[in-house]
PyMOL Python script that loads the backbone (N, CA, C, O; Angstrom):
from pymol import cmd

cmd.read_pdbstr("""\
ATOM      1  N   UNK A   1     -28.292  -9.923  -5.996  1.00  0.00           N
ATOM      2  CA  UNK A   1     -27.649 -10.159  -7.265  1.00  0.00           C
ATOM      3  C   UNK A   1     -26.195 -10.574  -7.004  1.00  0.00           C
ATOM      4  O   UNK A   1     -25.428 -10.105  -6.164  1.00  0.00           O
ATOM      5  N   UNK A   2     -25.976 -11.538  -7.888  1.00  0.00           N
ATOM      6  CA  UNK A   2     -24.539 -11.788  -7.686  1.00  0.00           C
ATOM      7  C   UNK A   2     -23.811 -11.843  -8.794  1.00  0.00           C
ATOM      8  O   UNK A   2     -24.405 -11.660  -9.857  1.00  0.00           O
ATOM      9  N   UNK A   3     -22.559 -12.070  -8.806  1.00  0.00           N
ATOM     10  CA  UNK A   3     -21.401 -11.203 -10.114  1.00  0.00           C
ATOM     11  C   UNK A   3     -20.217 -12.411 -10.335  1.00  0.00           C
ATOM     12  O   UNK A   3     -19.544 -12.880  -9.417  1.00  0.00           O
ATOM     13  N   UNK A   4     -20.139 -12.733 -11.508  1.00  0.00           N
ATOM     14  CA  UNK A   4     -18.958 -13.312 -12.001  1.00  0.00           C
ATOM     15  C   UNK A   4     -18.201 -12.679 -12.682  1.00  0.00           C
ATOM     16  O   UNK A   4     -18.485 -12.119 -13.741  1.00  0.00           O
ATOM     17  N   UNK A   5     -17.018 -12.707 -12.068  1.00  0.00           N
ATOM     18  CA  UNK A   5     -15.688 -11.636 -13.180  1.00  0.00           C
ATOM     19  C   UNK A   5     -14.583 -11.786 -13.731  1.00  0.00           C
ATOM     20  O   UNK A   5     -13.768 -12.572 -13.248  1.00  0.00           O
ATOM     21  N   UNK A   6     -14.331 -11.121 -14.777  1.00  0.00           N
ATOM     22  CA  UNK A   6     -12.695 -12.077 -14.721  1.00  0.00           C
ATOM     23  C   UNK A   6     -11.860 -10.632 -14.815  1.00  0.00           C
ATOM     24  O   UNK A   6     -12.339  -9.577 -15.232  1.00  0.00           O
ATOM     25  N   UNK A   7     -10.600 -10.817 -14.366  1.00  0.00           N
ATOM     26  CA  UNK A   7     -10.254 -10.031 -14.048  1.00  0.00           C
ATOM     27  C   UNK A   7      -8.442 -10.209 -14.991  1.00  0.00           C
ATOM     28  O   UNK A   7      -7.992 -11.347 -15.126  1.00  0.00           O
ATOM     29  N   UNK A   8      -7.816  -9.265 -15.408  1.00  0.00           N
ATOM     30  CA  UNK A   8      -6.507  -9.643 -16.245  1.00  0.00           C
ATOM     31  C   UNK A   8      -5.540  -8.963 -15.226  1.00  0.00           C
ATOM     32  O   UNK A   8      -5.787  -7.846 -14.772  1.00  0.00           O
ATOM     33  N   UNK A   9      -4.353  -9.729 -14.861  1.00  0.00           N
ATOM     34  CA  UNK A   9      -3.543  -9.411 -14.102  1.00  0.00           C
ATOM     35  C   UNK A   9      -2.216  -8.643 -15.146  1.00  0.00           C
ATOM     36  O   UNK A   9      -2.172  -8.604 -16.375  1.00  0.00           O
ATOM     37  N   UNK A  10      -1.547  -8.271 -14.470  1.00  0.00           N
ATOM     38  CA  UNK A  10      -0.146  -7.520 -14.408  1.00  0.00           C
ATOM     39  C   UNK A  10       0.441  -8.331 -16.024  1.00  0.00           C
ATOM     40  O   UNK A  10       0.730  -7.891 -17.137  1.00  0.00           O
ATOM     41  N   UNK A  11       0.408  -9.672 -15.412  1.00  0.00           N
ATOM     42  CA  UNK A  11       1.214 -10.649 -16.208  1.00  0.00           C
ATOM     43  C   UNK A  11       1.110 -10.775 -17.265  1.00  0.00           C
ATOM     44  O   UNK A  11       1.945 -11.108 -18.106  1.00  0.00           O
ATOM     45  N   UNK A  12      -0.336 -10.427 -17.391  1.00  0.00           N
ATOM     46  CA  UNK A  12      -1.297 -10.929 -18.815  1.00  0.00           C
ATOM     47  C   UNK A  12      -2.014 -12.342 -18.719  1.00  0.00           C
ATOM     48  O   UNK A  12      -2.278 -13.026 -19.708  1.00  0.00           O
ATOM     49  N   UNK A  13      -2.455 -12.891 -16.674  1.00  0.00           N
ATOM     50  CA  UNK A  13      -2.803 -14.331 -17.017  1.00  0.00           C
ATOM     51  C   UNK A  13      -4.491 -13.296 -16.312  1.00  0.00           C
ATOM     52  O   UNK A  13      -4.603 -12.165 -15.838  1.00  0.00           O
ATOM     53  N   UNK A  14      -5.254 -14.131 -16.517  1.00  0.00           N
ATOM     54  CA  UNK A  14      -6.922 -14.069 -16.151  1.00  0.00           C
ATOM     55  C   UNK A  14      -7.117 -14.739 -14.793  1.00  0.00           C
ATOM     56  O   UNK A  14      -6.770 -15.856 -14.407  1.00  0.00           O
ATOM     57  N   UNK A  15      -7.638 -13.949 -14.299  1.00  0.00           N
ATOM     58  CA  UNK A  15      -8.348 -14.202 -12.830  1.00  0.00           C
ATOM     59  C   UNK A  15      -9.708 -14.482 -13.007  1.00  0.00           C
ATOM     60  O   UNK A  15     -10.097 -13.936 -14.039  1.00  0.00           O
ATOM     61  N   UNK A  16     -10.781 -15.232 -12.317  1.00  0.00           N
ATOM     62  CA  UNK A  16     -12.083 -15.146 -12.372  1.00  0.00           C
ATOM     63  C   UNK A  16     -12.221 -15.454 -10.951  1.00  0.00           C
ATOM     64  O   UNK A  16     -11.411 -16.021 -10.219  1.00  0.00           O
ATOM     65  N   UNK A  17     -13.929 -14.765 -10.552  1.00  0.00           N
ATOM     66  CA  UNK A  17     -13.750 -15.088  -9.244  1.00  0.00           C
ATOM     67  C   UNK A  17     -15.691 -14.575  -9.106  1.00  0.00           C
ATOM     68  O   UNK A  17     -16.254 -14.157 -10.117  1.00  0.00           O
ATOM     69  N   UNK A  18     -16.373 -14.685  -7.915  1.00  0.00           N
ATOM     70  CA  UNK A  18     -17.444 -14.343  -8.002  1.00  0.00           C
ATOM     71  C   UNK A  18     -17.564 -13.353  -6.585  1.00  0.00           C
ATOM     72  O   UNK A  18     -16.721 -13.153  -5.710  1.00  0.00           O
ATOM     73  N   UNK A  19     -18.788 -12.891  -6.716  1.00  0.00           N
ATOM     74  CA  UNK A  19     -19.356 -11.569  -5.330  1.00  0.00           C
ATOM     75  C   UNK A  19     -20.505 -11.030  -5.213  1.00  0.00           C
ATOM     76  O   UNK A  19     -21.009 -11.025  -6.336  1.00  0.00           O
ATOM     77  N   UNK A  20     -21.375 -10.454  -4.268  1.00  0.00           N
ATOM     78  CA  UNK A  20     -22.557 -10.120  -4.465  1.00  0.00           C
ATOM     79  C   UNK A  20     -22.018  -8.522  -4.614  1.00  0.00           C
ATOM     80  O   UNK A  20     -22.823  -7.691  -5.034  1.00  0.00           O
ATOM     81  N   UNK A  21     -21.161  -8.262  -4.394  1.00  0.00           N
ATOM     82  CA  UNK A  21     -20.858  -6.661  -4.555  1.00  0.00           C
ATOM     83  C   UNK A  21     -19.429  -6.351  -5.306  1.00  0.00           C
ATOM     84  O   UNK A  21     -18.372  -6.400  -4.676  1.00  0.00           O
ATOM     85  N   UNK A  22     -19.484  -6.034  -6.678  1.00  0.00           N
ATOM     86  CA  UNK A  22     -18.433  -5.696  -7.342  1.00  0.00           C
ATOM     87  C   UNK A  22     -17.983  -4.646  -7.108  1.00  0.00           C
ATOM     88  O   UNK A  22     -16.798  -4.929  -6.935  1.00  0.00           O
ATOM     89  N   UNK A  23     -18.049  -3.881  -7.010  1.00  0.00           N
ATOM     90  CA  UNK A  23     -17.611  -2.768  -6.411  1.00  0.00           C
ATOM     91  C   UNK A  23     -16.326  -2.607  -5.042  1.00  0.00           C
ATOM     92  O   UNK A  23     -15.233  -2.071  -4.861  1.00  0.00           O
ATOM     93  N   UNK A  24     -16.934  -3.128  -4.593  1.00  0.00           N
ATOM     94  CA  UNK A  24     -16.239  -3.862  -3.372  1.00  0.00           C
ATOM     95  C   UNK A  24     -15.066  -4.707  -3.534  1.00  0.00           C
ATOM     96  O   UNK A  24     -13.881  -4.420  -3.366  1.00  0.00           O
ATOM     97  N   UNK A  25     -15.689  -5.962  -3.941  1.00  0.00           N
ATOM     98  CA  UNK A  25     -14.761  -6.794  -3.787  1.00  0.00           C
ATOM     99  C   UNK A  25     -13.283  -6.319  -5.159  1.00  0.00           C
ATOM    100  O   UNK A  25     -12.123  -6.620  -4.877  1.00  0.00           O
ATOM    101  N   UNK A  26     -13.579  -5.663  -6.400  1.00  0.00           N
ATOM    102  CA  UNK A  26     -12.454  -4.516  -6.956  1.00  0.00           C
ATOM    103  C   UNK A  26     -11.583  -3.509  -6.094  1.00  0.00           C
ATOM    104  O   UNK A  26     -10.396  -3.257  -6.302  1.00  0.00           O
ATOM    105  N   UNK A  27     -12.227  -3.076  -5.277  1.00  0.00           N
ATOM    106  CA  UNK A  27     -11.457  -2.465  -4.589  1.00  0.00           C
ATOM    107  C   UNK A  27     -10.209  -3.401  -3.580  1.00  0.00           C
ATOM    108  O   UNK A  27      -9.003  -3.170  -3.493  1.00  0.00           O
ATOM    109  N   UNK A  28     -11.023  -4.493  -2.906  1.00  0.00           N
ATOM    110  CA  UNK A  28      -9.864  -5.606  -2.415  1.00  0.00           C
ATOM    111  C   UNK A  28      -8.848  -6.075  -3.303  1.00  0.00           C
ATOM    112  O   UNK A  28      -7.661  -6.265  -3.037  1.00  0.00           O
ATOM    113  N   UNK A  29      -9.270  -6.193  -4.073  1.00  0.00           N
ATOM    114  CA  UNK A  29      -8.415  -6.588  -5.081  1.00  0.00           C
ATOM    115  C   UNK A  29      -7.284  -5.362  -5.438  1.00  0.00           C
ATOM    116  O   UNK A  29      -6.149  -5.754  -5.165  1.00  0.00           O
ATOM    117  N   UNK A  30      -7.306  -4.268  -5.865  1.00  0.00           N
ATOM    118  CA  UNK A  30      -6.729  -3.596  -6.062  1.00  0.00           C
ATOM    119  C   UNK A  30      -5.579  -2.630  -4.858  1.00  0.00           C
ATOM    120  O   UNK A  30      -4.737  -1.737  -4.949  1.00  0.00           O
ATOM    121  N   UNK A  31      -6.156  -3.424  -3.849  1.00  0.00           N
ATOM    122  CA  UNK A  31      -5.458  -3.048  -2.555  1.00  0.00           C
ATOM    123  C   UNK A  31      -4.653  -3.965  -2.089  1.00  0.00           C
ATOM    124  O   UNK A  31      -3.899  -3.860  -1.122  1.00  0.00           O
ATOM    125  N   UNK A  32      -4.902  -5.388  -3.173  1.00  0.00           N
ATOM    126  CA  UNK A  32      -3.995  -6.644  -2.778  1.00  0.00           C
ATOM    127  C   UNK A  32      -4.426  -7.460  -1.459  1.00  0.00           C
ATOM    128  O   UNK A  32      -3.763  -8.283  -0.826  1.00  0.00           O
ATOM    129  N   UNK A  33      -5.726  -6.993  -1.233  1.00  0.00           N
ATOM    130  CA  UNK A  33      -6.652  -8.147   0.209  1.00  0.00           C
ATOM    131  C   UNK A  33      -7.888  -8.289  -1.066  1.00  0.00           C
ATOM    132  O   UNK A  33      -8.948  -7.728  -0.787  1.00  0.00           O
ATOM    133  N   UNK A  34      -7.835  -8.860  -2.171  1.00  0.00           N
ATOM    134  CA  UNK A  34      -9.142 -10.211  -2.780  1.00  0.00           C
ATOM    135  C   UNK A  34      -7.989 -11.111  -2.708  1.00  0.00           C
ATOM    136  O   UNK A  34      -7.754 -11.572  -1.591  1.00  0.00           O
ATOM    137  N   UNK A  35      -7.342 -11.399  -3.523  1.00  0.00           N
ATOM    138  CA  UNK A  35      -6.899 -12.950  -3.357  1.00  0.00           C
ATOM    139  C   UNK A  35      -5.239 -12.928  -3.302  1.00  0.00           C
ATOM    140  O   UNK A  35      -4.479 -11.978  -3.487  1.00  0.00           O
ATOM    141  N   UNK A  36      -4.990 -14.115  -3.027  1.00  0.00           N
ATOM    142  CA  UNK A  36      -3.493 -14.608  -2.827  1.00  0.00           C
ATOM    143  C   UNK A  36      -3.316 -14.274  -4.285  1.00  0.00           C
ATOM    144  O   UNK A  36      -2.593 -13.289  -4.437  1.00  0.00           O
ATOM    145  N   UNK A  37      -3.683 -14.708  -5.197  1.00  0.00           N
ATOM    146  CA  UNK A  37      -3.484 -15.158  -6.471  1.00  0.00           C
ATOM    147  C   UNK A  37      -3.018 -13.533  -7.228  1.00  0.00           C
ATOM    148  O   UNK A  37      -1.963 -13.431  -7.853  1.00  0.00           O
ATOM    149  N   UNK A  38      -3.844 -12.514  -7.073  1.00  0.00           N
ATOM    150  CA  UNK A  38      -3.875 -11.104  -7.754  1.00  0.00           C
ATOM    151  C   UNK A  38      -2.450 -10.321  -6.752  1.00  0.00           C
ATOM    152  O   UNK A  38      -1.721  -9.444  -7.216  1.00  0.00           O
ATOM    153  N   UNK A  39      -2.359 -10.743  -5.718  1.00  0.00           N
ATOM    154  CA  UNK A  39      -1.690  -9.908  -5.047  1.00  0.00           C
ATOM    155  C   UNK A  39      -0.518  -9.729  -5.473  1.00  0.00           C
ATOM    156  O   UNK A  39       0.026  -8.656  -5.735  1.00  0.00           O
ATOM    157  N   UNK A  40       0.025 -11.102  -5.575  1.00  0.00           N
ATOM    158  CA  UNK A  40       1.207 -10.636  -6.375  1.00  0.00           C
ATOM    159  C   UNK A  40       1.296 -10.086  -7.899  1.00  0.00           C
ATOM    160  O   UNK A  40       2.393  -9.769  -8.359  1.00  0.00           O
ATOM    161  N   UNK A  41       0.148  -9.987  -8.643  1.00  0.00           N
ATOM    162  CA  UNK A  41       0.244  -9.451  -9.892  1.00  0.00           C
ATOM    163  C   UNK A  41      -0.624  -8.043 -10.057  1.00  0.00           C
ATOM    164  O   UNK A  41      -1.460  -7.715 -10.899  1.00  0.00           O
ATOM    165  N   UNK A  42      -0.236  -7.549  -9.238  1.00  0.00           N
ATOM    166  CA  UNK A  42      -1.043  -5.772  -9.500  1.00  0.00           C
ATOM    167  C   UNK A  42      -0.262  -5.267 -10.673  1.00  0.00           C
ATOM    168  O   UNK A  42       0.888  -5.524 -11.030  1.00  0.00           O
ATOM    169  N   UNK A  43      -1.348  -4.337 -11.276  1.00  0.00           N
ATOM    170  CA  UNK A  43      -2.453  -4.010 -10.870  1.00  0.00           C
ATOM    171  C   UNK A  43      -3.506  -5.186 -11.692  1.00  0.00           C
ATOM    172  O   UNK A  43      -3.045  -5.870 -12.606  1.00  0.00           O
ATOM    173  N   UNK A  44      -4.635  -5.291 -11.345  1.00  0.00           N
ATOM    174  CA  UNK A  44      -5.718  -6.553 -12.165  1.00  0.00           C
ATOM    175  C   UNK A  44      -6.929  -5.549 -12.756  1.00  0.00           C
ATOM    176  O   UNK A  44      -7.550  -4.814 -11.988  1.00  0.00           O
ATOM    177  N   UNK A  45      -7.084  -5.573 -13.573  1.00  0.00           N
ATOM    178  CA  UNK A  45      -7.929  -4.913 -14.682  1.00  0.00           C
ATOM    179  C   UNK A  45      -9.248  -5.417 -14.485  1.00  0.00           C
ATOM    180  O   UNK A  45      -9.169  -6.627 -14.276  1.00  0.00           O
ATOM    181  N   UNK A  46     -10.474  -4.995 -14.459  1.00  0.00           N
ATOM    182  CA  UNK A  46     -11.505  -5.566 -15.046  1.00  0.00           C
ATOM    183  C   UNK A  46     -11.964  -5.551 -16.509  1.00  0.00           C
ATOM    184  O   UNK A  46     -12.232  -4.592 -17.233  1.00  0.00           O
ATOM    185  N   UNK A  47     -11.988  -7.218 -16.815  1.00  0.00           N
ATOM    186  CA  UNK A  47     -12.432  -7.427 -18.335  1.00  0.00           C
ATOM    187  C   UNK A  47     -13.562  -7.757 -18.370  1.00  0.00           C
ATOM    188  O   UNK A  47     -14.103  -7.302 -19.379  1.00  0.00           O
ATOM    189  N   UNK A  48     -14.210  -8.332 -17.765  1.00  0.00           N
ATOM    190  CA  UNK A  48     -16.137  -8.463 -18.047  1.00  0.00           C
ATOM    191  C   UNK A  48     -16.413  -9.328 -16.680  1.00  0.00           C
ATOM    192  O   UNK A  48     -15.576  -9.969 -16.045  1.00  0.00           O
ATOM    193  N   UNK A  49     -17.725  -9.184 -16.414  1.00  0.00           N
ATOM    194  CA  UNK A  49     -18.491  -9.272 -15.421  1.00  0.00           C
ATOM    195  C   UNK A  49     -19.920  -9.656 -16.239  1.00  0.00           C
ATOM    196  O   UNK A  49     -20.354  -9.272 -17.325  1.00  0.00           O
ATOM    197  N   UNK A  50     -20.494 -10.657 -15.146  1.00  0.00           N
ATOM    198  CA  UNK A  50     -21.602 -11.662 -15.979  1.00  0.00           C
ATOM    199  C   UNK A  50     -22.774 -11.434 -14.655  1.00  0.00           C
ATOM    200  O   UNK A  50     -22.358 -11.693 -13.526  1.00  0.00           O
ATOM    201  N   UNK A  51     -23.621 -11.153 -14.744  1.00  0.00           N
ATOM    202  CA  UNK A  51     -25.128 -11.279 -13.464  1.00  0.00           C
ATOM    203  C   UNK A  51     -25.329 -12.321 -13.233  1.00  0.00           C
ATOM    204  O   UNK A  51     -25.144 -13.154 -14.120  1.00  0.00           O
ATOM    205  N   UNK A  52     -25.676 -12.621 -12.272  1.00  0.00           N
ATOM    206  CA  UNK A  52     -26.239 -14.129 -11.996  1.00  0.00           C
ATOM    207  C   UNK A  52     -27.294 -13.973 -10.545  1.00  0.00           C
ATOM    208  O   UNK A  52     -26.951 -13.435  -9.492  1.00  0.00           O
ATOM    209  N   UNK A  53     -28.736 -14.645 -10.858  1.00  0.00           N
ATOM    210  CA  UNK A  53     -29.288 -14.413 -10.252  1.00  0.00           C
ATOM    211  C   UNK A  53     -29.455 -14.895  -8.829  1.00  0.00           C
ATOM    212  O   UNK A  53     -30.231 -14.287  -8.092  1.00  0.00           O
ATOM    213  N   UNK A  54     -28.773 -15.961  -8.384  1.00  0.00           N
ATOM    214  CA  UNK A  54     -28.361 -16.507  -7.300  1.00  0.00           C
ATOM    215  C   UNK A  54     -27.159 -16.991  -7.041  1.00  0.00           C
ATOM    216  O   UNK A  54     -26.575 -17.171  -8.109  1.00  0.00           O
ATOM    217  N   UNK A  55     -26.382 -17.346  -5.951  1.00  0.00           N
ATOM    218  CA  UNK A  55     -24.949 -17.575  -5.722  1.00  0.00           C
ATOM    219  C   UNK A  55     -25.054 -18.921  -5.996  1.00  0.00           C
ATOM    220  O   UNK A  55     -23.903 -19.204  -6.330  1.00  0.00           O
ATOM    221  N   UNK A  56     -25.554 -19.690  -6.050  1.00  0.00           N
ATOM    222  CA  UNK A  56     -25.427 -20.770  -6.807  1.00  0.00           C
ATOM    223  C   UNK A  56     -25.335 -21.063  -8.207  1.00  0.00           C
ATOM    224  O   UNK A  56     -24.744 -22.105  -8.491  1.00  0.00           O
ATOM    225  N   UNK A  57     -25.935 -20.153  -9.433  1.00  0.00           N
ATOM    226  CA  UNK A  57     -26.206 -19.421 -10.525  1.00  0.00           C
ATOM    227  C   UNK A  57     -24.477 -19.181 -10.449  1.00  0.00           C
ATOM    228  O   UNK A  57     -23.801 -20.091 -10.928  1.00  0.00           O
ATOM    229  N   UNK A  58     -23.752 -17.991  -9.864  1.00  0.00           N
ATOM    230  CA  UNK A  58     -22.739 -17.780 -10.162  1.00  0.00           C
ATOM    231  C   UNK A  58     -21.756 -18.959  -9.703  1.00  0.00           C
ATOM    232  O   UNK A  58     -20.767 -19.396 -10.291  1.00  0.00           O
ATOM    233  N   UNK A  59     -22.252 -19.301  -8.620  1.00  0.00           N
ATOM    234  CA  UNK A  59     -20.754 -20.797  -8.562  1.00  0.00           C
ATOM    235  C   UNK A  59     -20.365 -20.828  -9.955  1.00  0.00           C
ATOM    236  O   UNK A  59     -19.474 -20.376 -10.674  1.00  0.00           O
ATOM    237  N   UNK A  60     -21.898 -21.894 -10.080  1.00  0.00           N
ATOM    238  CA  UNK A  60     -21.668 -22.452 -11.036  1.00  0.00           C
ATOM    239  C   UNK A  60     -21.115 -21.850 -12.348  1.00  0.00           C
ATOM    240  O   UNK A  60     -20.280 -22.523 -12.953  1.00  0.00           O
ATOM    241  N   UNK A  61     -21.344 -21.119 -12.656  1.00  0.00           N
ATOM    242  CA  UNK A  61     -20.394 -20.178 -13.637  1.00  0.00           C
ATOM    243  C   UNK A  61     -19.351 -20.038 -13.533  1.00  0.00           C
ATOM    244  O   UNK A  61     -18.572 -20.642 -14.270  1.00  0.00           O
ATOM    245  N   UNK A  62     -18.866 -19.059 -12.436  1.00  0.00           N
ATOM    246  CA  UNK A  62     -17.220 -19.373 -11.798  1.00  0.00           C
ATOM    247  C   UNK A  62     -16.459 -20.188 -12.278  1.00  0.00           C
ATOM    248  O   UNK A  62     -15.464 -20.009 -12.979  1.00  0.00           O
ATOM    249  N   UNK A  63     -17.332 -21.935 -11.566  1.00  0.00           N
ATOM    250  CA  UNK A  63     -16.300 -23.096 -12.115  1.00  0.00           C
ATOM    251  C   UNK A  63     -16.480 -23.536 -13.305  1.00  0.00           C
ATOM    252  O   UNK A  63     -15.822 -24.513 -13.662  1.00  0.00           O
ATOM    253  N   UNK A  64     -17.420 -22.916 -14.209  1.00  0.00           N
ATOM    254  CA  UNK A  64     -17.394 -23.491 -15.578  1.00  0.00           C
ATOM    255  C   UNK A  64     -16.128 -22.417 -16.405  1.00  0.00           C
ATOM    256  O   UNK A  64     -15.231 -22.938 -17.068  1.00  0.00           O
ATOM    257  N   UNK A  65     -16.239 -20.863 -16.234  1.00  0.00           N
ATOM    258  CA  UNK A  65     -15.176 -20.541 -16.887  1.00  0.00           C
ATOM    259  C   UNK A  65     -13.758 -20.885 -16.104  1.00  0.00           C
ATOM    260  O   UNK A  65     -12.783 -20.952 -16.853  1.00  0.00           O
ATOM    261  N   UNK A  66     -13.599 -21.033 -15.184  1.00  0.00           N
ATOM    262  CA  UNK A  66     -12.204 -22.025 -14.217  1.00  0.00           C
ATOM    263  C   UNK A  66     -11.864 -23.061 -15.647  1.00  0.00           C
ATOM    264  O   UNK A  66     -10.950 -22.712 -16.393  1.00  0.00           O
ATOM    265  N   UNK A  67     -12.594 -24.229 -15.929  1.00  0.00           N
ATOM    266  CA  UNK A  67     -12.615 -25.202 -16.379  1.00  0.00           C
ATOM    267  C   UNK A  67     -11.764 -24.772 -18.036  1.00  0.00           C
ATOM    268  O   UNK A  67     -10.977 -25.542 -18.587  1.00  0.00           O
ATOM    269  N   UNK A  68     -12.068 -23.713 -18.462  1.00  0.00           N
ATOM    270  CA  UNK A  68     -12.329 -22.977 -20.209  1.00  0.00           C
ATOM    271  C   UNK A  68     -10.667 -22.937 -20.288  1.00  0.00           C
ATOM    272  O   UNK A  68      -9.879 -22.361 -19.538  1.00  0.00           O
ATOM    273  N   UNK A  69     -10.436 -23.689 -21.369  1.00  0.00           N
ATOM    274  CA  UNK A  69      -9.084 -22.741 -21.764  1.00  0.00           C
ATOM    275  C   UNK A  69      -9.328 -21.241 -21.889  1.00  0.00           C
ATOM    276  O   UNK A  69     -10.283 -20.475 -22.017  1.00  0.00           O
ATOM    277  N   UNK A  70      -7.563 -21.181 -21.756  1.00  0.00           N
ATOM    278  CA  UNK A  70      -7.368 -19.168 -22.359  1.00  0.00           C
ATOM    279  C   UNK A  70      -8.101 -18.819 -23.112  1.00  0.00           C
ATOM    280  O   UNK A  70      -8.773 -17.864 -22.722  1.00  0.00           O
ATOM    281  N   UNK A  71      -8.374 -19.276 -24.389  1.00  0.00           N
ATOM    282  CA  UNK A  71      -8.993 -18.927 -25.680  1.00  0.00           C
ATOM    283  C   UNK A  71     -10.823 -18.626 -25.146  1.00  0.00           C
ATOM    284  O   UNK A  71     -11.594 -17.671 -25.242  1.00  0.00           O
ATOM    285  N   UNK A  72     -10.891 -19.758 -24.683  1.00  0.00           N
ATOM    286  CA  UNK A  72     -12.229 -19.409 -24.649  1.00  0.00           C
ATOM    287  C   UNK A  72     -12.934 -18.436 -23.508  1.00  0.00           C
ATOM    288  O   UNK A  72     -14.069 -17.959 -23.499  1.00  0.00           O
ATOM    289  N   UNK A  73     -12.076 -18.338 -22.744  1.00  0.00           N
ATOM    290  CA  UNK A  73     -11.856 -17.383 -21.726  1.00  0.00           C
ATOM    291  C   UNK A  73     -12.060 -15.513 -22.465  1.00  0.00           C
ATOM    292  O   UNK A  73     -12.756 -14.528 -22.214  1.00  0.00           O
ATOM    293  N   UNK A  74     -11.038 -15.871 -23.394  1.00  0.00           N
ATOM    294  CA  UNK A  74     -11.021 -14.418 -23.802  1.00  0.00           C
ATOM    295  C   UNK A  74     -12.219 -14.182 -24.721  1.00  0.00           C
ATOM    296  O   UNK A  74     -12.570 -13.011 -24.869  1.00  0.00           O
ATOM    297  N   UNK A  75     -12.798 -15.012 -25.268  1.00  0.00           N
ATOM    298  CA  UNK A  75     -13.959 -15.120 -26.301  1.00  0.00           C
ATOM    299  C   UNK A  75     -14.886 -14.522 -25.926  1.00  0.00           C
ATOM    300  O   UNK A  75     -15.637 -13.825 -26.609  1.00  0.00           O
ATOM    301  N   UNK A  76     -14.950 -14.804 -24.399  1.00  0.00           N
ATOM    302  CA  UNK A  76     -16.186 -14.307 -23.351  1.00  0.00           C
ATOM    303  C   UNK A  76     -16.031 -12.905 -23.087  1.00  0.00           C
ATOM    304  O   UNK A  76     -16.914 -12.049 -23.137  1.00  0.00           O
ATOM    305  N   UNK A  77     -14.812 -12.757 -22.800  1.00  0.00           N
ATOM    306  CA  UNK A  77     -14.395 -11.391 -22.513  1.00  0.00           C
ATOM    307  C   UNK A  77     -14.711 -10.507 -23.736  1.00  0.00           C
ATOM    308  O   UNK A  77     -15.263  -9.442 -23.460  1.00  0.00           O
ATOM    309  N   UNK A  78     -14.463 -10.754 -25.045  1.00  0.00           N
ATOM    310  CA  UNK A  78     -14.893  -9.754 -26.246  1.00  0.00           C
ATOM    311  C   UNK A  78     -16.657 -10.012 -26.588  1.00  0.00           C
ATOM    312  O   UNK A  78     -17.382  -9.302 -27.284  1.00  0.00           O
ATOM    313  N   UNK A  79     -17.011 -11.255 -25.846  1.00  0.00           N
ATOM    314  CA  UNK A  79     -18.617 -10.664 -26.040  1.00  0.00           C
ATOM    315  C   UNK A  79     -19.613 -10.221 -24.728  1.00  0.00           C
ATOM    316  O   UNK A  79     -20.803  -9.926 -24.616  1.00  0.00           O
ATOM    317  N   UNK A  80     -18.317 -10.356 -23.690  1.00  0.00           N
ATOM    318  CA  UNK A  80     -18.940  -9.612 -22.360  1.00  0.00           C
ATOM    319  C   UNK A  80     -19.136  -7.850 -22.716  1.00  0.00           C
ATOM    320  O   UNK A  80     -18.637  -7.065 -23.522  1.00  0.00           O
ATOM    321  N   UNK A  81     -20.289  -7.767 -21.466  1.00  0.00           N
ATOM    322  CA  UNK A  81     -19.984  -5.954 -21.264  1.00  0.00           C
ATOM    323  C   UNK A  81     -19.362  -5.605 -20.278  1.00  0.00           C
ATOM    324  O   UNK A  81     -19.906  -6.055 -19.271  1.00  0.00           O
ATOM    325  N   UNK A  82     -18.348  -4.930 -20.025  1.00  0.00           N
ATOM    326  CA  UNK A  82     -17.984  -4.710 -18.740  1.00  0.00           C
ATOM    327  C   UNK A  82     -18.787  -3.367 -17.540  1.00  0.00           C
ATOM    328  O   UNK A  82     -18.379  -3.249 -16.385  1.00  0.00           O
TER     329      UNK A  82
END
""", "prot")
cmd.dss("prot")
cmd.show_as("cartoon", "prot")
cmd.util.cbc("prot")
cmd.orient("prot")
C-alpha cells in the first residue's frame, strides 16, 4: 500500500509528498531528515493522507495535487480523513 499526504508546515504553506510507510516517513519529517523543503519549517502537521493502491497510483496523485492551487488543496484536506 502506498500513501499520499499533505502535510501543513510552520508557515502555514502545504507540503505533499508520497510513501509506502506513513508512519515512518512522519517521523523523518518531524526530525527534519523527509525533505529539504519541511526542514526549515518545523514543526509540519499532518492534514490528510489518501491510499493508493500502487506507487504509480500515488505518483500520480502526488503530481496532480502538486499541480492544484491552495484552494483546492485545502478542499481535499476538509474532505480527507486523516
Amino acid at each position: 500500500m502506498f500513501y499520499v499526504y499533505i502535510l501543513r508546515c510552520r508557515d502555514g504553506t502545504l507540503y505533499t509528498g508520497y510513501t509506502n510507510d506513513i508512519a515512518k516517513r512522519l517521523a523523518a519529517h518531524s526530525t527534519g531528515n523527509g525533505s529539504k523543503y519541511t526542514r526549515s519549517r518545523l514543526p509540519a502537521t499532518l492534514e490528510a493522507q489518501f491510499e493508493c493502491k500502487s506507487k504509480s497510483e500515488a505518483l500520480r496523485l502526488e503530481a496532480s495535487i502538486k499541480k492544484m492551487p491552495r484552494a483546492a488543496k485545502i478542499g481535499m484536506i476538509s474532505h480527507a480523513l486523516k
